[in-house]
N, C-alpha and C positions, 0 to 999 in steps of 0.2 A: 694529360697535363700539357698543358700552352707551351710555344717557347716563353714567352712572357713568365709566367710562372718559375720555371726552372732558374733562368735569369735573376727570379729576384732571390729565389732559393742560394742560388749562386752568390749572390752581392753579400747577402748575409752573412754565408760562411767565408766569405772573405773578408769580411768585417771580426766575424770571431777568431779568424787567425792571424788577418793581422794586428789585432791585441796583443793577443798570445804571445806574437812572433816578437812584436817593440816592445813587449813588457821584459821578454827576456834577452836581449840586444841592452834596454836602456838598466838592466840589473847590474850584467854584467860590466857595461859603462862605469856605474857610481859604484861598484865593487871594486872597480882598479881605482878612481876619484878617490876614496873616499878611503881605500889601504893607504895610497902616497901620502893621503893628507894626515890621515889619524897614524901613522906610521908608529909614534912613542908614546899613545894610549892604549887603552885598554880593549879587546873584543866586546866589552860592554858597548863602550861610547862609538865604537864603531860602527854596531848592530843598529844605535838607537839613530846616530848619522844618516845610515842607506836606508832604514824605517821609513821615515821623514824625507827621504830626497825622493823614494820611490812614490808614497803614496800621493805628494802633489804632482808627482808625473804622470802617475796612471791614471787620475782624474781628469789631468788633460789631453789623454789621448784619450779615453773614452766618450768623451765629449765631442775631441775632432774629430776622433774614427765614425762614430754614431752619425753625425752631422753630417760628413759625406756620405752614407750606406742612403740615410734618408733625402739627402738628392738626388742620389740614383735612383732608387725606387722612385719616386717622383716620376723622375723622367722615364722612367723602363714604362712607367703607368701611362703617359702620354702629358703628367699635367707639364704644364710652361714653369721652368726653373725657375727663367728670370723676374718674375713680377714675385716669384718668393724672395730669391737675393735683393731685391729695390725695397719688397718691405721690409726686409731686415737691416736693410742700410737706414731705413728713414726709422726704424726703432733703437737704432743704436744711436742716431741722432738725439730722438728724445730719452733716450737712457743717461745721455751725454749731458743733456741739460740738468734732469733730476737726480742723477745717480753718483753727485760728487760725495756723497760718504760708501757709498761702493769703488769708487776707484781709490777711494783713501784707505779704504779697508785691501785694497788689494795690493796696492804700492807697501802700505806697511808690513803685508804678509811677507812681497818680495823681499823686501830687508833684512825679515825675520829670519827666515830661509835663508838668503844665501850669507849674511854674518852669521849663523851659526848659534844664535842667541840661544834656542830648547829646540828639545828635538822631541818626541814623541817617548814613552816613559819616564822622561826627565821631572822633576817636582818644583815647581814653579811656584813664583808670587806676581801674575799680572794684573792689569785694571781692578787692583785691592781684592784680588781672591786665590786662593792657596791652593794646590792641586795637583794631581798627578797628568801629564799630557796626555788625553788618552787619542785625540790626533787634532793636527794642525793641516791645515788648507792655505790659500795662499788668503782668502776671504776670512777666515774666524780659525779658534783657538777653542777645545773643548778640552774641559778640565775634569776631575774627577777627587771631591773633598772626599774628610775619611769622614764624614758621613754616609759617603755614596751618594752625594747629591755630584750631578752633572751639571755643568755649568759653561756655555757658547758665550764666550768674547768674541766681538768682532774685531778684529784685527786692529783697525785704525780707531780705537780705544785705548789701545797700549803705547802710553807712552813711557814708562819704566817697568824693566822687566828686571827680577830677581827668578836667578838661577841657585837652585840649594842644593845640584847634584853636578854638576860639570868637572869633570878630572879629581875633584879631590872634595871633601867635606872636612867639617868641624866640628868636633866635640866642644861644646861651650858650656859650662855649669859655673854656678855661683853655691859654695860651701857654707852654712851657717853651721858655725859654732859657740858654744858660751864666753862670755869674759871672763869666766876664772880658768880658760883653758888654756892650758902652755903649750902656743901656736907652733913653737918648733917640733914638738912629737906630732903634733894636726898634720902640718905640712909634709914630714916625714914616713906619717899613715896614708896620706895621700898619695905621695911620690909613689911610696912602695907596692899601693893594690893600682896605680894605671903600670907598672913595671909589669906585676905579675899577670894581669890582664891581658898586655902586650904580649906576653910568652906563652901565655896560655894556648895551645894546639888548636881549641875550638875559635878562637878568636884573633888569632894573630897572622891571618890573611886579611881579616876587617881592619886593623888599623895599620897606620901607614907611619904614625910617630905616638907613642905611650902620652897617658893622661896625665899632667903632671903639673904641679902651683906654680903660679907665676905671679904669689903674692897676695897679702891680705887690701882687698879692693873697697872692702866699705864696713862701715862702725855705724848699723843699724841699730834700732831701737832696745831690739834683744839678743841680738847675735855679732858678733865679728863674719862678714862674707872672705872667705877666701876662695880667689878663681882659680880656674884649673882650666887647661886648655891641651886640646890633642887633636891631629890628622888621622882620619880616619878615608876610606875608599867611599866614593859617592851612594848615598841611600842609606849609607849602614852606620851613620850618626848618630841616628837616632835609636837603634838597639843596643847600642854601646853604651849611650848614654844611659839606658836603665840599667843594665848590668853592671856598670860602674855606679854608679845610686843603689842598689844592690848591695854592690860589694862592699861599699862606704860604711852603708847602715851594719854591716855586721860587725866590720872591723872595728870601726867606733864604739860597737858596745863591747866588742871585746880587750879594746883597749881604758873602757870608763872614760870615754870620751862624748861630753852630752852634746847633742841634737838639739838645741834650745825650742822650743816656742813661747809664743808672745805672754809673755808676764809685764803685770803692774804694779808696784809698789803704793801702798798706800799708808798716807803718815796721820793719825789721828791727834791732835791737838786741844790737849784739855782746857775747856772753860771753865770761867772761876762760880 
């Protein structure tokens, strides 16, 4: 075997360690970042924080690390570096000219990132589609519906972003009841099953404040709606919610308290 050879053998394995070596320098970094910043949240939001900070980092040193292993090689081979650096200067010229939705797509990733907007597990609502993060780059945003459809935004597409999981969520439901129903035992049955829900052992690390009326909100067609609202810990809104829907439906019938649906009256008028 060559010197040559061993050389590039060499470059290589310097290339895989020094990976290795900045991925775990730059961990440990956004591990102390990212304690001082999230200090008065959760290990959740923490985790999903250095997630998201690490994987747009190690994308970019795999890239820079690479890029340099393959100049070396180059050069260890004999070919001339510099007319490869000139033509990547003069394609980054023309990248320059054609590629103003890629620098827009990258500028808005920067944003993304460093305000903190979603981080990687987080459940989102961007460029009109709903989704679980399943990772973010500084270029696009890949999402994952509960269909299991995958779904790549490009970054500089979003320009409103809904976060449904950051520090805290909401139980939000609207109650239909009948109009012959006397709303204060309603509101009462209400109050009382997000009480017990709240206390309940299996459920009362998920909510953060009990489920509870904040008043009759609308005189629909067949029902009186009455809202109910509660704080819940991020993600777990929406199992509370069924279990609270659950719980409703039981209590209600065992209070003989009806569940309306849509009825119509009809008045027949006799002809002479």
């Amino acid at each position: 075997m060559g010197m040559h050879s061993i050389r590039i053998i060499l470059i290589f394995a310097g290339g895989f360690v020094g990976i290795r070596l900045l991925r775990r320098i730059i961990s440990a970094s956004f591990e102390k970042v990212v304690d001082k910043t999230y200090k008065l949240r959760d290990h959740v939001a923490k985790e999903k924080r250095q997630a998201t900070l690490e994987g747009v980092a190690f994308s970019i040193i795999n890239i820079g690390v690479w890029i340099m292993v393959g100049l070396m090689v180059a050069s260890e081979l004999g070919i001339d570096i510099g007319p490869l650096i000139a033509a990547a200067g003069i394609a980054g010229i023309a990248v320059g000219f054609g590629g103003q939705y890629l620098i827009r797509d990258l500028i808005s990733g920067l944003f993304i990132i460093m305000e903190d907007q979603y981080r990687k597990g987080d459940v989102v609502k961007v460029g009109g589609i709903s989704g679980v993060v399943e990772d973010i780059t500084i270029r696009r945003t890949v999402l994952r519906d509960l269909d299991g459809v995958e779904h790549t935004v490009p970054n500089g597409e979003i320009s409103v972003t809904s976060n449904m999981t950051k520090i805290w969520a909401r139980a939000h439901l609207d109650i239909s009841v009948g109009y012959d129903t006397n709303l204060d035992k309603a509101i009462e049955v209400l109050n009382r099953v997000g009480k017990e829900m709240a206390e309940d052992e299996q459920w009362q690390d998920d909510i953060i404040k009990p489920i509870e009326s904040v008043g009759v909100n609308e005189f629909a067609d067949s029902a009186i709606m009455i809202k109910v609202l509660g704080d819940t810990k991020p993600m777990q809104q929406w199992a509370v919610m069924r279990e609270y829907r659950k719980r409703i439906k039981m209590a209600f019938d065992k209070e003989g308290i009806e569940i309306p649906f849509p009825q119509r009256t009809v008045h027949i008028k006799n002809s002479r």
